[in-house]
TISE-608278 format. One record per residue (C-alpha): residue number from 1; residue in three letters; x, y, z. Coordinates in steps of 0.02 Angstrom, whole numbers, plus 50000, padded with zeros to 5 digits. Each point is the difference from the previous one (the first is absolute). Layout:
N
NUM/ala/X/Y/Z .
...
END
This chain:
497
1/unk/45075/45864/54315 .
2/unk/50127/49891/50083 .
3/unk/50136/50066/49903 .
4/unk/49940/50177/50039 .
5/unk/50005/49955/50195 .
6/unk/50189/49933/49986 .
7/unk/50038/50170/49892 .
8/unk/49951/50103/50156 .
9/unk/50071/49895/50122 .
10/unk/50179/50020/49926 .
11/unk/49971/50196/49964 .
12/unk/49955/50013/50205 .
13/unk/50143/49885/50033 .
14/unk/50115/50089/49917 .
15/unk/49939/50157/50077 .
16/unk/50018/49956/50140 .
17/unk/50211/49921/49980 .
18/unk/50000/50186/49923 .
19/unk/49941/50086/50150 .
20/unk/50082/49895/50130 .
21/unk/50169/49998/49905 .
22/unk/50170/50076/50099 .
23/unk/50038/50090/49849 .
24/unk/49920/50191/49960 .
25/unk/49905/50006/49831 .
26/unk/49930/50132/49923 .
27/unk/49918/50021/49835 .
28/unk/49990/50156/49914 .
29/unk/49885/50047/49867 .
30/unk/50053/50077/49829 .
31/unk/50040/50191/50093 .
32/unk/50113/49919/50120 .
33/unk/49860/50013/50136 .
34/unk/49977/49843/50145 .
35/unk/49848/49903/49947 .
36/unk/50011/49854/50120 .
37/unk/50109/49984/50148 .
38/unk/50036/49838/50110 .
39/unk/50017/49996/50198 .
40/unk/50188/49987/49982 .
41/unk/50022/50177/49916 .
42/unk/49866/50081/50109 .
43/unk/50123/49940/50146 .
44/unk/50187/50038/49897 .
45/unk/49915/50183/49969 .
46/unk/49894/50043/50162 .
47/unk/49868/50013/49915 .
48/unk/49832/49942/49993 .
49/unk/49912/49925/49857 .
50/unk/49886/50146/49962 .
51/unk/50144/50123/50029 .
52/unk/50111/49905/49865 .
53/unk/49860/49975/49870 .
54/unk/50007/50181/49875 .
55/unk/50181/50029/50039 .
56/unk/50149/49989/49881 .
57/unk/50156/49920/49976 .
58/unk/50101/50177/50031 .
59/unk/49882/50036/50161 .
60/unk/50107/49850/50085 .
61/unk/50162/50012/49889 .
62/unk/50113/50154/50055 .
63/unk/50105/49965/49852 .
64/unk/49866/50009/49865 .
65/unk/49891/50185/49936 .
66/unk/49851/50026/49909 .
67/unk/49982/49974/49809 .
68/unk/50123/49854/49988 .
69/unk/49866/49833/50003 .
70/unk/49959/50034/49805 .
71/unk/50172/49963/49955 .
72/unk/50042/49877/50128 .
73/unk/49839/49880/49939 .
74/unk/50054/50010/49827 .
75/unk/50159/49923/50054 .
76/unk/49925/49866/50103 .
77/unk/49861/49974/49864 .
78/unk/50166/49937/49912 .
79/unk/50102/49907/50121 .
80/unk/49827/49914/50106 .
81/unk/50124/50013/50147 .
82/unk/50149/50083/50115 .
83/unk/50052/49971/50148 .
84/unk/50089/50179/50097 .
85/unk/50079/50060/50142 .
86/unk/49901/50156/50076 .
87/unk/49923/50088/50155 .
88/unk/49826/50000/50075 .
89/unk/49948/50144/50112 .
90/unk/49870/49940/50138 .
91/unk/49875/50098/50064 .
92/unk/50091/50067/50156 .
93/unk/50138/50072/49881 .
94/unk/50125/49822/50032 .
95/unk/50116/49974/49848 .
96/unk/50006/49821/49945 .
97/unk/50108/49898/49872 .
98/unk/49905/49885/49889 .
99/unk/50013/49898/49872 .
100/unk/49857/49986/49870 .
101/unk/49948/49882/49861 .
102/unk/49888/50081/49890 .
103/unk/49895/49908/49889 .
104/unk/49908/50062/49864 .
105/unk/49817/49891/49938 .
106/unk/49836/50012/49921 .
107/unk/49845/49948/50103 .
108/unk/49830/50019/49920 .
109/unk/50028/50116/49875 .
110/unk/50112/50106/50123 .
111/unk/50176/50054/50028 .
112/unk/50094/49964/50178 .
113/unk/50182/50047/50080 .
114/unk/50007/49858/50130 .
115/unk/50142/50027/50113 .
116/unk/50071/49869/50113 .
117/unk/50091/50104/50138 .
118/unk/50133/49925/50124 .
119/unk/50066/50098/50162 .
120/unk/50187/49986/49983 .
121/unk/50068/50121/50146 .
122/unk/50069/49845/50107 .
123/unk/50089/49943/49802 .
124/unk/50068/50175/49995 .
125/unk/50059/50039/50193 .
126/unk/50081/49837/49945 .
127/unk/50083/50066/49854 .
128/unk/50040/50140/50079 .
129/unk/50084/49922/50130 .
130/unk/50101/49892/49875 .
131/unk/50062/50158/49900 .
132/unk/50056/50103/50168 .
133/unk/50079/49827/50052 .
134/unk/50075/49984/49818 .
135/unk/50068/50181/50000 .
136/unk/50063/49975/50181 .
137/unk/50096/49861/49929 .
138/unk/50072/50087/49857 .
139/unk/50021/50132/50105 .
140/unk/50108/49903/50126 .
141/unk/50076/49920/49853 .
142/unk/50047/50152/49923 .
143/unk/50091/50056/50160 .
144/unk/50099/49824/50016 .
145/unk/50058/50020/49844 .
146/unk/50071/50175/50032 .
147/unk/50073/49939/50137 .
148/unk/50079/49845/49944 .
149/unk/50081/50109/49858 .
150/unk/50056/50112/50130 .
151/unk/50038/49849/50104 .
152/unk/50102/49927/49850 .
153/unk/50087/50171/49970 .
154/unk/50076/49973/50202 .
155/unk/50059/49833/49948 .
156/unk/50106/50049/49861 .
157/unk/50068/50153/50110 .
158/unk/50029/49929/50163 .
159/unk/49972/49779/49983 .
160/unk/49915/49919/50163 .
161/unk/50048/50059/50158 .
162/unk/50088/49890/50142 .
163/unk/50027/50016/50169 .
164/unk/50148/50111/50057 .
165/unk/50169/49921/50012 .
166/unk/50111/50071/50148 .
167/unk/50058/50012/50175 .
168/unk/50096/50164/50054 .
169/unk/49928/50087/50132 .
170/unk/49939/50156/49855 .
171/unk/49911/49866/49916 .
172/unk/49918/49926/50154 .
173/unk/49941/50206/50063 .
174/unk/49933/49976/49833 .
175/unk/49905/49850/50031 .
176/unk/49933/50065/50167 .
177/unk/49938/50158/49933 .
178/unk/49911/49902/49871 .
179/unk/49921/49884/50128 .
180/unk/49938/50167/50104 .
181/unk/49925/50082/49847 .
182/unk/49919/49869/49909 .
183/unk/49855/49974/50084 .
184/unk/49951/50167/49993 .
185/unk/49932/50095/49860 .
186/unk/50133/50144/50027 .
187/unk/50075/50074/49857 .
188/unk/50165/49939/49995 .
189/unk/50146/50104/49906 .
190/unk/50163/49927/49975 .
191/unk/50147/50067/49948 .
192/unk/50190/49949/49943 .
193/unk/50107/49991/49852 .
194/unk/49965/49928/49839 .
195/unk/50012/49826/50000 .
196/unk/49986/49975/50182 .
197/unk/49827/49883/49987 .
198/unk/49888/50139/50057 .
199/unk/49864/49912/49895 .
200/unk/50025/49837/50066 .
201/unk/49977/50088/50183 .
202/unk/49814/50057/49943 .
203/unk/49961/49837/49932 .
204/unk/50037/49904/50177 .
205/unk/49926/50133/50083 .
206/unk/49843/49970/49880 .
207/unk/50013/49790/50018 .
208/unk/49994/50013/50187 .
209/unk/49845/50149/49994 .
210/unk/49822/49936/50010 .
211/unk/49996/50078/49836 .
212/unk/50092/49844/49949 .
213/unk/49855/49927/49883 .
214/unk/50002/50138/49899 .
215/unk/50138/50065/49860 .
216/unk/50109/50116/50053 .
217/unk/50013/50116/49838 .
218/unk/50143/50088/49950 .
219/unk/50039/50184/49919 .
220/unk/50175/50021/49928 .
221/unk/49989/50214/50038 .
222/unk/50144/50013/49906 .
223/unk/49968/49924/49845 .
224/unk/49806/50094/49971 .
225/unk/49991/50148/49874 .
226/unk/49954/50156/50083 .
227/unk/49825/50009/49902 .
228/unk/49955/49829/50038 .
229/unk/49999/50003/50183 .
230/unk/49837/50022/50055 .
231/unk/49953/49875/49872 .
232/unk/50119/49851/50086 .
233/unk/49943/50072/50170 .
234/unk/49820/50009/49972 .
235/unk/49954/49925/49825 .
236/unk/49906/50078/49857 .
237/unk/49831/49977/49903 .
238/unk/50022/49973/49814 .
239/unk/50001/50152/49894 .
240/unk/50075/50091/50151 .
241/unk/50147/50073/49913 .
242/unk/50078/49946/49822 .
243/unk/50025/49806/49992 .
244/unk/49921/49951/50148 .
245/unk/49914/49884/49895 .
246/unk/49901/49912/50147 .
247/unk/49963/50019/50187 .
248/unk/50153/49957/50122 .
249/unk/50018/49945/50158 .
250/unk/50132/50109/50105 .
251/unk/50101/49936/50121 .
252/unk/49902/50060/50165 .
253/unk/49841/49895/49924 .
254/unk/50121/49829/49981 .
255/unk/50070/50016/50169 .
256/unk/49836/50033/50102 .
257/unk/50000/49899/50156 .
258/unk/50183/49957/49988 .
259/unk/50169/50094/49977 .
260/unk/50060/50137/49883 .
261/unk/50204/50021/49984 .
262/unk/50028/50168/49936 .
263/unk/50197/49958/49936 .
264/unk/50116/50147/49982 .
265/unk/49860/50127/50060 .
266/unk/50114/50138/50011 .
267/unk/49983/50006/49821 .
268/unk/49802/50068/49978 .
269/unk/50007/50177/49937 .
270/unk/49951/50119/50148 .
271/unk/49840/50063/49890 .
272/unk/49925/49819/50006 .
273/unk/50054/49949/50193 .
274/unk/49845/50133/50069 .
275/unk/49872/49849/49899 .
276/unk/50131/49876/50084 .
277/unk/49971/50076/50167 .
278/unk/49787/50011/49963 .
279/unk/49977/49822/49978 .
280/unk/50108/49937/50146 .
281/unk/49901/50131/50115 .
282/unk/49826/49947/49947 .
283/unk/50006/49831/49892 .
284/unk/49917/50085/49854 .
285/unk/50019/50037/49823 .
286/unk/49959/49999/49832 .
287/unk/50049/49930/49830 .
288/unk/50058/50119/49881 .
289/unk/49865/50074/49886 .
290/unk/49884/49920/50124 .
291/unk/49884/50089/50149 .
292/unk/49955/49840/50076 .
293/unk/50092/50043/50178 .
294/unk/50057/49810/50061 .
295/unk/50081/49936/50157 .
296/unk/50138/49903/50058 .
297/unk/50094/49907/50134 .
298/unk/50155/49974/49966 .
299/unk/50169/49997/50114 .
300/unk/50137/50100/49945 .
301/unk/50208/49968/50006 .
302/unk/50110/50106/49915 .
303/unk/50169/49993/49978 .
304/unk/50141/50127/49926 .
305/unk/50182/50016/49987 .
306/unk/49997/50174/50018 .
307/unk/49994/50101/50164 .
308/unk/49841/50083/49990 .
309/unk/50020/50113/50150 .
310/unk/50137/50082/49871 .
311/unk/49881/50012/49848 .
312/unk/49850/50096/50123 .
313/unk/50122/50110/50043 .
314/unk/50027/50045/49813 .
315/unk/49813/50008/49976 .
316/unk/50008/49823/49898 .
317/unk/49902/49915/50128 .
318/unk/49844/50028/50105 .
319/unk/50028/50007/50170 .
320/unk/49822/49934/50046 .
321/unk/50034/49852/49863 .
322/unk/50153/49943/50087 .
323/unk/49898/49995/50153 .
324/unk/49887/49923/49954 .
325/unk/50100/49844/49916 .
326/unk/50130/50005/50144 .
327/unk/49887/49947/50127 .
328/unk/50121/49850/50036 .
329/unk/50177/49997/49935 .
330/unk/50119/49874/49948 .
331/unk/50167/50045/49940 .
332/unk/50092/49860/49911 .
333/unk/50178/49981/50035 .
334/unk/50127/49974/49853 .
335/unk/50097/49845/49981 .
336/unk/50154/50060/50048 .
337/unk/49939/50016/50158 .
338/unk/49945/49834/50012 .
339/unk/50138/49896/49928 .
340/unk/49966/49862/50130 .
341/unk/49842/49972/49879 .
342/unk/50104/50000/49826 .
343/unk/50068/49792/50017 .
344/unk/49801/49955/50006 .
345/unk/49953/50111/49879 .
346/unk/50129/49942/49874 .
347/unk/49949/49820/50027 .
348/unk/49822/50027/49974 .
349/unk/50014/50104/49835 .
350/unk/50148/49863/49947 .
351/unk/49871/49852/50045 .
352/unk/49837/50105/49916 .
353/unk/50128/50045/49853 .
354/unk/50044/49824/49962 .
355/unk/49839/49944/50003 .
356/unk/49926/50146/49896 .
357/unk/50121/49966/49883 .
358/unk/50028/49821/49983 .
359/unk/50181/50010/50045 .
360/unk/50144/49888/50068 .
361/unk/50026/50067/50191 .
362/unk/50172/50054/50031 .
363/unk/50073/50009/50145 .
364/unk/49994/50184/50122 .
365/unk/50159/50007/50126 .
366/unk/50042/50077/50152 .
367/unk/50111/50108/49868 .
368/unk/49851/50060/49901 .
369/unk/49907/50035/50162 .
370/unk/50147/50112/50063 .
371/unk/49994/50089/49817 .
372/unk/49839/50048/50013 .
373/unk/50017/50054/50175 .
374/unk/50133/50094/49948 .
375/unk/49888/50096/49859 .
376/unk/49928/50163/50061 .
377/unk/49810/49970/49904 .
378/unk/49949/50164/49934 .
379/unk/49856/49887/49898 .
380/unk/49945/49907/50169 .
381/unk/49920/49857/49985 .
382/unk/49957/50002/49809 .
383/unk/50186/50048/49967 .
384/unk/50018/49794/50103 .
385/unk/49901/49901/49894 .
386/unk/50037/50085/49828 .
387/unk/50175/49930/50057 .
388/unk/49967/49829/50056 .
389/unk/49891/49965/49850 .
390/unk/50119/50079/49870 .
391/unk/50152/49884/50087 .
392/unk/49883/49856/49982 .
393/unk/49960/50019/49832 .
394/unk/50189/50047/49960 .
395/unk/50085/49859/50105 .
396/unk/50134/49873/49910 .
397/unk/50026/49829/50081 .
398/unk/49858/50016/50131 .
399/unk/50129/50145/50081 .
400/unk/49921/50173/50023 .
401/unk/50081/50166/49979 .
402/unk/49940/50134/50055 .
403/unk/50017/50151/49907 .
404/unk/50016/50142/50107 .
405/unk/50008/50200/49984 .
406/unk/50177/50070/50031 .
407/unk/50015/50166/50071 .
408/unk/50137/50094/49902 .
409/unk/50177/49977/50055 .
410/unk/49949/49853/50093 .
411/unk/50065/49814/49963 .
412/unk/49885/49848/50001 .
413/unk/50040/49912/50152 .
414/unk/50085/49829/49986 .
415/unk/49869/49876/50101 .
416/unk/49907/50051/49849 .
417/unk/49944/49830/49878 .
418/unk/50141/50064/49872 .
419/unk/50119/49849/49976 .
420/unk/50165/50013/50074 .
421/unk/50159/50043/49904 .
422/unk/50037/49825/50019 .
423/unk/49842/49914/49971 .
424/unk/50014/50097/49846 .
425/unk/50160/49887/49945 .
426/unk/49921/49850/50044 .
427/unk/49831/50021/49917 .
428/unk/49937/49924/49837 .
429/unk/50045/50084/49843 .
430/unk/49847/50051/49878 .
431/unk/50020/49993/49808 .
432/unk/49902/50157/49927 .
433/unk/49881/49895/49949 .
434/unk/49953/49960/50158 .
435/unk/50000/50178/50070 .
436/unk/49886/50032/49841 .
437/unk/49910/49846/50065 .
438/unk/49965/50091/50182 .
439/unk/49990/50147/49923 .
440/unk/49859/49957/49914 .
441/unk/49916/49881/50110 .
442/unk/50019/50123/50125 .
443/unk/49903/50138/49912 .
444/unk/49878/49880/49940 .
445/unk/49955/49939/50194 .
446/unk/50017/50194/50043 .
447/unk/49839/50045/49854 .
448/unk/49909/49825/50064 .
449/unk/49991/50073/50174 .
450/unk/49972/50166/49951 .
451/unk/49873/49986/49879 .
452/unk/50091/50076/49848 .
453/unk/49992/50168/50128 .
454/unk/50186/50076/49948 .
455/unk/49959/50194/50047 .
456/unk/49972/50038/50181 .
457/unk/49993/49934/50177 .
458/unk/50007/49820/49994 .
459/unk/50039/49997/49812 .
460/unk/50114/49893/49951 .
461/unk/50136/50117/49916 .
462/unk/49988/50069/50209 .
463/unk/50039/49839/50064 .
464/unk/50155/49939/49887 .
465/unk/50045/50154/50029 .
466/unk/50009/50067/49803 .
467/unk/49942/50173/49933 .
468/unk/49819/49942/49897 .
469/unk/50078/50052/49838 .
470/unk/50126/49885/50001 .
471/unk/49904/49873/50089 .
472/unk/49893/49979/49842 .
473/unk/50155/50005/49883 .
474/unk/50047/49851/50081 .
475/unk/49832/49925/49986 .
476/unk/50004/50011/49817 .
477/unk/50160/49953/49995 .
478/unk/49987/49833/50097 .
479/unk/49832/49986/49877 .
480/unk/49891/49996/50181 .
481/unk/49802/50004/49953 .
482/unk/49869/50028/50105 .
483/unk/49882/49863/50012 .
484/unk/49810/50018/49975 .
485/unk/49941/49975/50158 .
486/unk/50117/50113/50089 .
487/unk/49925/50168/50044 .
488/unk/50097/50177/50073 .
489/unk/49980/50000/50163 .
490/unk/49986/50160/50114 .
491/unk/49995/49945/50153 .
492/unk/50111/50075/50153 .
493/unk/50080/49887/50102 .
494/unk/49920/49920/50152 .
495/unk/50103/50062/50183 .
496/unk/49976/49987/50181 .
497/unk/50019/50078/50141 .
END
């Protein structure tokens, strides 16, 4: 009798941890229908006991129908439990996320489901939350690597930028117009020669912006095929047209908030400047292949070396374009008409060239000085360093020659660096063995600097001043090898203004 009275006491006691427990149970009988309920699922469901009690697992489960409890209990019958991720609808029509141990047993001759449910909607908001910060990550990621391969393609082009070198009044017009301009978001178009640092003018104009803390993203106009333009503009999605293998980031998106340099912009094809002209009027656009319409704030500078009041009078340019980029202009001034700036500029690209490549630092005179004052500079600027660096790399004896164009019918002058008829006389006399010596040590410093680039600006067959052909015969010849770590190198020279 006493052991019957401690039988019932546990039964009520566990009855009663049943009833009171956090956790919804429900036990379904062999048809899937609720057989007992505890407080805890009356209150996850709305309902009340009575109300639960004759219902079915599919009445509360949106994602279940009719007929399939025969062949779910023969699988439980097998595994005794599962544990799965599904919704509960409540009596008010609320969608829930649970997660439910089911339990299959035998009680008393009987069969039971017992499930074990667990309200998980503050687990998922949380996982949800987690994926949308994940994908904002990758997302931002994604972008930072675009740009930083974009970023890395500007480095090899153009190398970091430096303040401008010079003092002649131009220069200094220059530098006011700048100061003016910058702190606006004006567009800014700037036009001059080639060579003339009209680049280097945006990028000041962009350091001293309060756009300053974001890139300032370059498009090369020039160098875009004609069916890829909207594409480097405005991006693409993947599967847009043949090979775009995955979504892209155009240039507008990886400038927003800061500054987009549209370089040699008289180049765009007149069909393609009307989308131009869209997105600088209203900030909008979309990706090619996409109808996702998205914004941007960007601040536009331009720059050409063509007069583009010529090409919209021969209906290659759109008036309301050149309007619209011209808002403020800056025209920079050739260096031949600022030759008071040419002694500081050789200095700096002889001091940047010795450095850049490990060099000894000869000497630059007053006579060099007057040479290159002398020089007319249909290259500008560019035409400067591509000088100084090629008389670095070419010097004998720490002295530096600089190897100037001569105009036909025209002598090189005498306070040139060419030894004198009798310096001449009194110099040294070289074995060929030792001009084979130079030769070759020569060339060898010449590939070393270069890179092993012979063809091309800045290659080295350029520099010596060789056709490439025979450049290379000479290589083999000498028995010059490149070593393994060098790589070509396509860089164009750094200038400044």
């Amino acid at each position: 009798m006493e052991k019957h009275h401690k039988s019932d006491k546990w039964l009520r006691l566990a009855q009663f941890t049943v009833e009171r427990a956090e956790q919804a149970i429900i036990w379904h009988g062999t048809d899937g229908s609720f057989e007992q309920v505890n407080e805890a699922a009356c209150k996850h469901l709305g309902y009340t006991g009575n109300e639960l009690l004759g219902l079915h697992a599919y009445d509360i489960n949106p994602e279940l129908q009719k007929g399939f409890w025969p062949g779910f209990l023969t699988d439980i019958k097998k595994t005794k439990v599962d544990t799965v991720e599904t919704f509960h609808r409540t009596k008010y029509g609320q969608i829930i996320p649970v997660e439910v141990n089911l339990n299959y047993m035998e009680f008393e001759g009987r069969e039971y489901v017992v499930t074990f449910i667990r309200d998980i909607t503050e687990r998922k908001r949380n996982e949800e939350e987690r994926t949308k910060a994940f994908k904002e990550i990758q997302h931002l990621k994604k972008q930072l690597e675009l740009e930083n391969e974009y970023l890395h393609e500007e480095v090899l082009e153009l190398r970091p930028y430096c303040d401008i070198v010079g003092k002649s009044p131009a220069l200094q017009n220059i530098l006011r117009q700048i100061e003016m301009v910058a702190s606006t978001d004006a567009s800014v178009l700037i036009t001059g020669e080639s060579g003339v640092g009209k680049e280097l003018i945006a990028r000041e104009i962009h350091k001293q912006s309060k756009r300053n803390d974001r890139s300032m993203i370059r498009v090369n106009c020039a160098s875009v095929p004609k069916n890829l333009y909207e594409s480097e503009f405005f991006g693409h999605v993947k599967g847009a047209f043949t090979n775009a293998v995955r979504d892209r980031v155009g240039r507008f998106e990886l400038a927003h908030q800061g500054t987009l340099f549209l370089d040699e912009v008289g180049e765009i094809p007149l069909e393609l400047q009307s989308k131009l002209l869209r997105v600088l009027q209203e900030g909008s656009y979309e990706r090619v292949g996409d109808e996702k319409t998205r914004l941007t704030n960007v601040r536009i500078a331009a720059a050409t070396n063509r007069d583009l009041k010529k090409e919209i009078a021969l209906g290659k340019f759109r008036e309301d374009l050149y309007y619209r980029l011209n808002v403020f202009p800056i025209e920079a001034v050739p260096l031949r008409e600022r030759k008071e700036d040419i002694s500081l500029l050789a200095v700096y690209f002889l001091d940047s060239a010795v450095k850049r490549f490990n060099c000894p630092k000869p000497k630059l005179t007053k006579a060099h000085v007057l040479q290159l004052k002398n020089y007319e500079w249909p290259g500008n600027i560019r035409e400067l360093q591509n000088i100084i660096e090629r008389a670095v790399i070419t010097q004998h004896a720490n002295k530096l020659r600089l190897e100037l164009p001569i105009k036909e019918g025209e002598e090189e002058l005498s306070f040139t660096s060419r030894p004198k008829q009798e310096e001449r006389f009194n110099t040294e006399l070289l074995t060929n063995a030792d001009l084979k010596r130079i030769e070759r040590d020569n060339i060898a410093a010449t590939l070393e600097q270069t890179q092993w680039k012979i063809f091309g600006r800045g290659g080295a067959a350029e520099l010596i001043g060789l056709k490439p052909t025979t450049l290379i015969s000479k290589i083999k010849k000498l028995g010059l090898k490149k070593c393994n770590n060098s790589e070509y190198n396509s860089q164009e020279p750094e200038f400044r203004i």
